[in-house]
ROSE-4610 file (N, C-alpha, C; in Angstrom, 1 decimal, always signed):
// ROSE-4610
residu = [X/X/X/X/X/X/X/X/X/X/X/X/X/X/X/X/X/X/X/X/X/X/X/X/X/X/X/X/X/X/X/X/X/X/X/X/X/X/X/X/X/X/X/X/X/X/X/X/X/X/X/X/X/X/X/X/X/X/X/X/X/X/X/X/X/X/X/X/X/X/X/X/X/X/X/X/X/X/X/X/X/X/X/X/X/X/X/X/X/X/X/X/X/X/X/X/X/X/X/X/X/X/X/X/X/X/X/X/X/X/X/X/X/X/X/X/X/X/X/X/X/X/X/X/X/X/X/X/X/X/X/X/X/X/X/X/X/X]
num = [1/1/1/2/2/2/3/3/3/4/4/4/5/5/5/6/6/6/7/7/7/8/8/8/9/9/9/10/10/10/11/11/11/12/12/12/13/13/13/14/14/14/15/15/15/16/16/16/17/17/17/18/18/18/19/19/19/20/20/20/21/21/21/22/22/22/23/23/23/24/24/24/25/25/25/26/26/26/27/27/27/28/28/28/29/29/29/30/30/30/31/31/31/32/32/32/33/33/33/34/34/34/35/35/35/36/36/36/37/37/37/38/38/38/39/39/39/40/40/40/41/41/41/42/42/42/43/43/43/44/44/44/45/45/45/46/46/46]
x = [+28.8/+28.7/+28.2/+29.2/+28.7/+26.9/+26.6/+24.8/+24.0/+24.5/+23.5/+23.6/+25.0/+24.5/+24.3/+24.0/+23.4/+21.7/+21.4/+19.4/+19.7/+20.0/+20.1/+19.9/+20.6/+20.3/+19.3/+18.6/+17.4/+16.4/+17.0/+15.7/+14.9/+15.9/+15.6/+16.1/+16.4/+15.8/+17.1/+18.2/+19.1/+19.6/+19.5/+20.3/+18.7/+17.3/+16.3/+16.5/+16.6/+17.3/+18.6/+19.5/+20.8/+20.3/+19.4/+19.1/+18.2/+17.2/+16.4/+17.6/+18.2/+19.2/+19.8/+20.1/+21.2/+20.6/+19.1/+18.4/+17.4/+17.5/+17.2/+18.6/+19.4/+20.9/+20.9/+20.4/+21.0/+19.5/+18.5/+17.4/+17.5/+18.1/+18.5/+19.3/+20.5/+21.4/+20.7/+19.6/+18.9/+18.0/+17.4/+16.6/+17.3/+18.3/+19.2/+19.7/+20.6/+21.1/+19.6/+18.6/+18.0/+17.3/+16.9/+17.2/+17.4/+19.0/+20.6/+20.7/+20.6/+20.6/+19.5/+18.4/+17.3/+16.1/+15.8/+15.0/+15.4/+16.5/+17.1/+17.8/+18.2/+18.9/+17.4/+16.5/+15.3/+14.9/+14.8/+14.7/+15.3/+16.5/+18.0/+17.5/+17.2/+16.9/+15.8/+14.9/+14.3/+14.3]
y = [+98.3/+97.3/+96.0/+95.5/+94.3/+94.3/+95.4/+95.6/+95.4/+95.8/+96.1/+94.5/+94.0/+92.8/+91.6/+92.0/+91.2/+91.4/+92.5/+92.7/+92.0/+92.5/+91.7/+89.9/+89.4/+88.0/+87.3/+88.5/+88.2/+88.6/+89.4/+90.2/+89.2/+88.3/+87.9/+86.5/+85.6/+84.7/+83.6/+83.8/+83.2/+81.8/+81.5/+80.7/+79.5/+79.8/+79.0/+78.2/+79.0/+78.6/+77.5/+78.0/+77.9/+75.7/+76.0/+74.4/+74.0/+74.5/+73.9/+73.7/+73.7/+73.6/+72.4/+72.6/+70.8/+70.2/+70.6/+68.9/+68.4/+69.6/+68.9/+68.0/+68.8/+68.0/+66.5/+66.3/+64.8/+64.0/+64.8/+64.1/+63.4/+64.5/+64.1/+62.8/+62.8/+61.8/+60.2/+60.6/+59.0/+58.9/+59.4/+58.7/+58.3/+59.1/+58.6/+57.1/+57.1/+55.6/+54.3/+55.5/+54.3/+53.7/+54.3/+54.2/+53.5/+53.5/+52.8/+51.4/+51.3/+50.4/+49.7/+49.7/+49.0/+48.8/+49.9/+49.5/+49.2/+49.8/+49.3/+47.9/+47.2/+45.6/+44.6/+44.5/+44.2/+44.0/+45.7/+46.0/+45.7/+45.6/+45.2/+43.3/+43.0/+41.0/+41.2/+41.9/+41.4/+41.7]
z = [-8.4/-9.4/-8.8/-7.4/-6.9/-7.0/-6.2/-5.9/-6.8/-7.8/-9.3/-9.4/-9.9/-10.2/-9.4/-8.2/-7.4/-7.2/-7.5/-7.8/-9.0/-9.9/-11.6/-11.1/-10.3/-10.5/-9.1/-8.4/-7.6/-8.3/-8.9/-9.9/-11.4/-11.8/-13.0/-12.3/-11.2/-10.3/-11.5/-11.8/-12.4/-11.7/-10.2/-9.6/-10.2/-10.1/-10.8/-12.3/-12.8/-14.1/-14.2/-13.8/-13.9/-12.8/-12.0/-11.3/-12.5/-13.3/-14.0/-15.1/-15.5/-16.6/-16.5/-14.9/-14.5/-14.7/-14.2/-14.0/-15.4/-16.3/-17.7/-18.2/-18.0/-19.0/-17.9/-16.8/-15.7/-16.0/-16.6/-17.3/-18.1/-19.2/-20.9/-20.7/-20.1/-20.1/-19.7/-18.5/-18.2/-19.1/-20.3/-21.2/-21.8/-22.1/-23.4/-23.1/-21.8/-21.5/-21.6/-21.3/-20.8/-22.2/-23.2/-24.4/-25.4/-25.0/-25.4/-24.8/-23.5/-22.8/-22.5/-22.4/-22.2/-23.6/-23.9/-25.1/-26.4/-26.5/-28.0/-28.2/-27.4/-27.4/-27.6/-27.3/-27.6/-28.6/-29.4/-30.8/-31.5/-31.1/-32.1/-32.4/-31.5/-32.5/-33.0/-33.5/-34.2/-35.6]
């Protein structure tokens, strides 16, 4: 069982994913602040 599902996640390359995932969700979060925090107080006086 170990073997199987160790081809299963070289095979279908999961540990790629699973980094492209982090680094969307630590992306998402710096637009958002930056967003929140920089472009919108600007917008907000006028």
């Amino acid at each position: 069982m170990g073997s199987e599902f160790k081809q299963f996640l070289l095979k279908t390359n999961v540990l790629a994913l699973a980094l492209a995932f982090i680094i969307g969700v630590a992306l998402a979060a710096v637009v958002n602040s930056l967003v929140k925090d920089i472009i919108m107080p600007p917008v907000g006086l006028l």
